[in-house]
MIRO-15976 format. One line per 10 residues: number of its first residue (from 1); their letters; for each residue x, y, z of C-alpha. Coordinates in Angstrom, 3 decimals. Each point is the difference from the previous one (the first is absolute). Example, Ala and Ser with C-alpha at 12.3 -4.5 7.8 and 13.67 -1.06 7.14 Angstrom:
# MIRO-15976
1> AS> 12.300,-4.500,7.800; 1.370,3.440,-0.660
***
This chain:
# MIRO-15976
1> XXXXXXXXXX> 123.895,38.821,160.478; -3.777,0.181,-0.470; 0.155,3.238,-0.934; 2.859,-0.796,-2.157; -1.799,-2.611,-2.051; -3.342,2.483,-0.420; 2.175,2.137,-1.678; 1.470,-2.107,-2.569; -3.160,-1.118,-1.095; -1.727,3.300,-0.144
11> XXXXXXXXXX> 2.981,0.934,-2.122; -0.136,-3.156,-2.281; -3.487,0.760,0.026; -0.035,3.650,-0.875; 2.906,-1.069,-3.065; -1.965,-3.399,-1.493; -3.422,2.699,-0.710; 2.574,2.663,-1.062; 1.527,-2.258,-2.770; -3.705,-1.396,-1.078
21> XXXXXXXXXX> -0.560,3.675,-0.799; -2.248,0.985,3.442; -0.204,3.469,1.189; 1.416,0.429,3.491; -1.825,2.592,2.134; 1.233,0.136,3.573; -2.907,1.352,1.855; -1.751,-3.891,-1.588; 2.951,-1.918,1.026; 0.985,1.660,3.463
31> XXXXXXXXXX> -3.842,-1.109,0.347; -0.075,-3.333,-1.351; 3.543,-0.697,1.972; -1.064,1.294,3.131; 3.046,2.293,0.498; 0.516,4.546,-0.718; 0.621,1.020,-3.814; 3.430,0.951,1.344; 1.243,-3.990,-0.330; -1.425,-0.381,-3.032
41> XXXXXXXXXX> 1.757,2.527,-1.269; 3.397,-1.404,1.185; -1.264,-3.169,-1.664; -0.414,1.604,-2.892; 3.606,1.565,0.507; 1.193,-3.594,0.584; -1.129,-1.337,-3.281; 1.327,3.522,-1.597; 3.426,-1.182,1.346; -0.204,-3.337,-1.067
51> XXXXXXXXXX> -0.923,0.624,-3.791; 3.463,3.036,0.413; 1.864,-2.964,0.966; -1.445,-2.109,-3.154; 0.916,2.714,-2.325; 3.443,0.069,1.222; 0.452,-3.877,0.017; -2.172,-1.055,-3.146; -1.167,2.862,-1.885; -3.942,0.411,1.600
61> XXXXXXXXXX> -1.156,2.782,-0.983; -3.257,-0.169,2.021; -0.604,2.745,2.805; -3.060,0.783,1.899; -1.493,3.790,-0.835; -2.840,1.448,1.211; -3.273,0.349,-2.139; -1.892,2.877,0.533; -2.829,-0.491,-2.475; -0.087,-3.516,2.095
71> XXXXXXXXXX> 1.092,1.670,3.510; 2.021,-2.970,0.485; 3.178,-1.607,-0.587; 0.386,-2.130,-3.291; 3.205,-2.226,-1.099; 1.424,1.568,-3.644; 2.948,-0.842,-2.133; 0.417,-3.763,-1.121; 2.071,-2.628,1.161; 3.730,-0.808,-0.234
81> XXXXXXXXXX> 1.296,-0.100,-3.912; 1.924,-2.648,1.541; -0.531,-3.901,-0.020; -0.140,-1.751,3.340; 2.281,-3.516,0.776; -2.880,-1.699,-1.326; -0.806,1.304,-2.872; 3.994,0.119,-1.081; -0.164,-3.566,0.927; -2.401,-1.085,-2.057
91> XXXXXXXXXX> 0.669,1.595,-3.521; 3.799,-1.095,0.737; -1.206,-3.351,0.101; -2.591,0.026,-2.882; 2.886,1.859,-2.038; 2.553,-2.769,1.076; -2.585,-2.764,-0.954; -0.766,1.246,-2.901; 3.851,-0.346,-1.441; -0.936,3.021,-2.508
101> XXXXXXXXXX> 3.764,1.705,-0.135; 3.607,-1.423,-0.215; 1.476,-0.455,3.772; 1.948,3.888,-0.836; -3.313,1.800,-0.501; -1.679,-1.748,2.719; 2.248,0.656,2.428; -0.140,3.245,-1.275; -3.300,0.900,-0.072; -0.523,-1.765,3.652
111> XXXXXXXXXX> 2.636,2.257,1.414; -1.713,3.227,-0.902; -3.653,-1.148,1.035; 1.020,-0.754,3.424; 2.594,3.418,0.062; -2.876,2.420,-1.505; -3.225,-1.311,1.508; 1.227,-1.528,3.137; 0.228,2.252,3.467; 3.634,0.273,0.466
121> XXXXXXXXXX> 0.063,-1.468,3.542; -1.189,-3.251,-1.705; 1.939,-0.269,-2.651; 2.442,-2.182,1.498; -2.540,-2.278,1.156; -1.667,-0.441,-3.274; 3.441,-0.343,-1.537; 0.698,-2.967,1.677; -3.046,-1.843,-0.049; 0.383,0.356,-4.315
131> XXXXXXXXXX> 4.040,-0.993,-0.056; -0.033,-3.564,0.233; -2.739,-0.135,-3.393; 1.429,2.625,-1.577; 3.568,-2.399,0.271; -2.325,-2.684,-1.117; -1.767,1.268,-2.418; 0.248,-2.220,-3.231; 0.036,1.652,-3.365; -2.279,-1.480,-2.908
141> XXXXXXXXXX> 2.293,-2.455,-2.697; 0.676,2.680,-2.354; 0.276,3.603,2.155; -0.310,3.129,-1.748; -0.640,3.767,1.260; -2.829,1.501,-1.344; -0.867,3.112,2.002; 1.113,2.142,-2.960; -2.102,-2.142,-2.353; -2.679,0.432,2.074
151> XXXXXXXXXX> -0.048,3.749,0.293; 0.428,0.334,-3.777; -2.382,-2.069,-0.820; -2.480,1.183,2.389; 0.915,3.622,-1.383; -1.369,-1.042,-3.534; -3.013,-1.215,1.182; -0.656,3.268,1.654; 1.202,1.664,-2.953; -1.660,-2.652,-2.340
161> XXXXXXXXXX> 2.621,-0.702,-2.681; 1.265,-2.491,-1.497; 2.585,-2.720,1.099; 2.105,-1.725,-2.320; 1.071,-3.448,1.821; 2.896,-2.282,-0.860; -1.668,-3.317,2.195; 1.391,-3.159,0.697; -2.458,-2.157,-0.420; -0.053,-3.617,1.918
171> XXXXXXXXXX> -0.504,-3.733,-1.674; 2.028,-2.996,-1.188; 2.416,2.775,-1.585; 0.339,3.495,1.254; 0.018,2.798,-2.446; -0.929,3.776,0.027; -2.452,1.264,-2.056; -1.064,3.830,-0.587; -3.105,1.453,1.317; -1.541,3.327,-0.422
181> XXXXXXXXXX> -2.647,0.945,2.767; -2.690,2.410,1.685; 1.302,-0.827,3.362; -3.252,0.549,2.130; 0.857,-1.657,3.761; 2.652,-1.340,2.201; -0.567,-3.186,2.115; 1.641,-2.003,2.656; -0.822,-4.024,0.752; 1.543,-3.278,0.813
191> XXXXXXXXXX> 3.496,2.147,0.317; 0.236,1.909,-2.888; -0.883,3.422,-1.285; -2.106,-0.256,-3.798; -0.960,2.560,-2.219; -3.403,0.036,-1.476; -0.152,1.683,-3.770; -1.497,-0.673,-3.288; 2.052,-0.863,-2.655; -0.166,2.250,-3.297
201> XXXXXXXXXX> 0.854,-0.451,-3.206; 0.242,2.223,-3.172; -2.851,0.325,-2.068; -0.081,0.702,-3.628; 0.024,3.203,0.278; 2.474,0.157,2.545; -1.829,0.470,3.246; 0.196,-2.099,2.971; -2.530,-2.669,0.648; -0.995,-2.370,2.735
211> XXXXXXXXXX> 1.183,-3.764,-1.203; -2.481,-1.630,2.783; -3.101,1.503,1.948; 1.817,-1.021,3.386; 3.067,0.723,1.174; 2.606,-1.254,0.214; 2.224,-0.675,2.796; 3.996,-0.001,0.801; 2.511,-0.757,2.721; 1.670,3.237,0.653
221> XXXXXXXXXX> 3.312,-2.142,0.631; 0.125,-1.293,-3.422; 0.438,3.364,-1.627; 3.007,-0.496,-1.515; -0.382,3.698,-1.311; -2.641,2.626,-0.168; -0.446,3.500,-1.796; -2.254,2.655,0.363; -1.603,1.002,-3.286; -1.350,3.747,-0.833
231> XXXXXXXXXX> -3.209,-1.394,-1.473; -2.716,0.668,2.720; -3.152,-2.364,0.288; -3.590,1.172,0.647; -1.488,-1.799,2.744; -4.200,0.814,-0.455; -1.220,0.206,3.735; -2.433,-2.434,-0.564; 2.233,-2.459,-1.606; 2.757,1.007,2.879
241> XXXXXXXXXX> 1.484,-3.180,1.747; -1.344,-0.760,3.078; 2.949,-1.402,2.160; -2.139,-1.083,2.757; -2.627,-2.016,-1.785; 2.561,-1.861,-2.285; 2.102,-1.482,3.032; -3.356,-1.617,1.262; -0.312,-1.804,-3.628; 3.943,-1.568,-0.205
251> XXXXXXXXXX> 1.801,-2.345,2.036; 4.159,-0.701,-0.811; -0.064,2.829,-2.062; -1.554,-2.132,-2.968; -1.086,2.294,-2.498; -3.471,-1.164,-2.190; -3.255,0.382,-1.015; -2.595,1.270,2.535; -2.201,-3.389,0.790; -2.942,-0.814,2.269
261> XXXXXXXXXX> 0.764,-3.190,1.813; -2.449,-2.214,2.181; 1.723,-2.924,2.165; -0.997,-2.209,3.080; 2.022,0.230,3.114; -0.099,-2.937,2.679; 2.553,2.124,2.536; -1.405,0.610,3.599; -0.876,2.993,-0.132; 0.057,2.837,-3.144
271> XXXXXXXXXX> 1.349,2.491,1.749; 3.862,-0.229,-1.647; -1.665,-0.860,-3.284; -1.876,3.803,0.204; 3.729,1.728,1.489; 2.061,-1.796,-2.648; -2.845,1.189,-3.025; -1.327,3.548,0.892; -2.800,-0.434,-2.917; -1.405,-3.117,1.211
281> XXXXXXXXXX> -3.360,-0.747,1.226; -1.309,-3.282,1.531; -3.329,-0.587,-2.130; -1.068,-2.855,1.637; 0.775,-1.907,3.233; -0.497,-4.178,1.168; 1.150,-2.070,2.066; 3.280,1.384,0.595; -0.024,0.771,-3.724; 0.593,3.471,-1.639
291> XXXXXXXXXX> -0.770,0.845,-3.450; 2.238,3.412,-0.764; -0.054,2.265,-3.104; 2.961,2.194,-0.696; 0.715,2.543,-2.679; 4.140,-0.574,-0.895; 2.536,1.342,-2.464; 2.330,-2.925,-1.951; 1.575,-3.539,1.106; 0.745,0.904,3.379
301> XXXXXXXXXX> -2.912,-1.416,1.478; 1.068,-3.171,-1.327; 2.683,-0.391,1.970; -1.545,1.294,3.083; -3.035,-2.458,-0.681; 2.495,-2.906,-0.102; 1.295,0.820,3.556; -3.164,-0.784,1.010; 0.250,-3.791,-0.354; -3.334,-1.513,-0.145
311> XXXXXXXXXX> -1.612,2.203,1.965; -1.281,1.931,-3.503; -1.757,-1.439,-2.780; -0.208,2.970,-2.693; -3.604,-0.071,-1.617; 0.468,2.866,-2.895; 1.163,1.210,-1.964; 0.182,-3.548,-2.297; 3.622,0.990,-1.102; 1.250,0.542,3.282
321> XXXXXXXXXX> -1.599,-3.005,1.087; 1.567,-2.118,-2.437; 3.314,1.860,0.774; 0.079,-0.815,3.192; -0.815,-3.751,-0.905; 3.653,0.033,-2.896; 2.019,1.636,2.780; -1.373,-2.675,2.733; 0.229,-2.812,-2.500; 3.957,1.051,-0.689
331> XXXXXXXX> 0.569,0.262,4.037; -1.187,-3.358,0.480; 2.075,-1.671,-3.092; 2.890,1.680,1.643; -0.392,-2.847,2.919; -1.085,-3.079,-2.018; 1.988,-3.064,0.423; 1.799,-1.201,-2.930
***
């Protein structure tokens, strides 16, 4: 049994500096082991065997070859194109939380992650542990697919023309206006997908124009209709929309002016403040006190500020400042005795 348990770990040993890219030479490890370069070759067999029985079972398509510019033996090929029960696990459940697609597509789409990147003989397994949210999954109020909108859309993007958009817009009184755009990113938050474009309009001598500086944002969902136009848009690579570095500036998908804000937070600690607003920076810091400047896109942050309860005090810009003061003014009306 000794014996037994020397192996193993010579073998486990021999594989964990094989997969952190280590040459194996077995006149060094018949050495440093104590045993003849025979057994650690039928180590090296063993772990040969066991990456033939991955590739079978999972799709590893790592083997151990011999190196002669190294005289050793190296690990090559990468590691199974397939996701483990983890990893299946966990984007099923971030998809499922998220409540992006009507119950059909979900189920649909959850059905062919765990069938094309699951090893078969844990399919079932995996199956199971998703059926009872999958029968509980609960659409949003008004469902809608929108893979094919999303693949269109995301087609003239690539392709940079423009989009005509019928768009029902939300308020005291729905109604649809008509929008032509340079459609320049897709985005996903708080449940819904959005489309990020400028909005153009006809100039006097019949070219398309920008009608803001910004863009502009939509719910995919609410496009009641959408057309592909011929006209093409030039998109200057240093004027090119940087996807990234706008969904650091917006929160709720509040579309604005870009503004500089400074506010004092009284929370515990300023870690969530930092997660929640990638741009921010904590200037100054007393007493449990944290004065935070942020760089933010539109009337978002208004809201998100507001969640906040008194633990913020905005200090600048004045406007928002004094916006914040209306909006908290109206709240508290909302609860005065009559």
């Amino acid at each position: 049994m000794a014996e037994r348990r020397s192996k193993n770990s010579r073998v486990l040993d021999l594989y964990q500096r094989l997969c952190a890219g280590r040459t194996i030479r077995k006149s060094e490890e018949a050495l440093r082991f104590g045993v003849d370069e025979r057994s650690i070759q039928r180590d090296i067999d063993d772990i040969r065997a066991f990456l033939e029985d991955r590739a079978a079972e999972a799709g590893d398509t790592r083997t151990v070859v011999y190196d002669r510019n190294k005289k050793g033996f190296i690990l090559q090929g990468g590691q199974s194109p397939l996701m483990t029960n983890s990893e299946i696990l966990a984007v099923s459940k971030i998809l499922l939380e998220s409540r992006a697609f009507c119950k059909e597509e979900m189920s649909s789409i959850l059905d062919k992650l765990v069938s094309g990147c699951v090893p078969q003989r844990n399919m079932k397994l995996v199956s199971d542990l998703l059926a009872n949210e999958k029968f509980h999954y609960v659409e949003l109020t008004t469902p809608a697919p929108i893979q094919d909108k999303l693949w269109d859309i995301g087609s003239a993007i690539q392709q940079r023309t423009l989009l005509e958009l019928d768009y029902r817009r939300q308020g005291p009184e729905v109604s649809t206006v008509r929008r032509v755009v340079e459609p320049v990113s897709i985005l996903f938050a708080e449940y819904y997908f959005y489309l990020n474009a400028y909005i153009v309009e006809l100039d006097g001598r019949g070219r398309y124009v920008h009608k803001y500086d910004y863009p502009a944002i939509f719910r995919i969902d609410r496009m009641e209709a959408y057309r592909v136009l011929p006209q093409r848009f030039r998109l200057p690579y240093a004027d090119r929309f940087q996807e990234g570095e706008f969904r650091k500036r917006v929160q709720f998908m509040y579309p604005g002016r870009l503004q500089r804000i400074l506010f004092r937070y009284t929370g515990a600690s300023a870690d969530a403040i930092l997660d929640r607003l990638p741009t921010a920076k904590v200037v100054s810091r007393d007493e449990g006190q944290y004065v935070i400047e942020a760089e933010v896109y539109g009337k978002g942050i208004v809201m998100w500020l507001l969640s906040q309860e008194d633990r913020v005090e905005v200090l600048a810009p004045q406007n928002l400042r004094q916006e914040m003061a209306t909006v908290l003014e109206k709240t508290l009306a909302l609860y005065q005795d009559t």
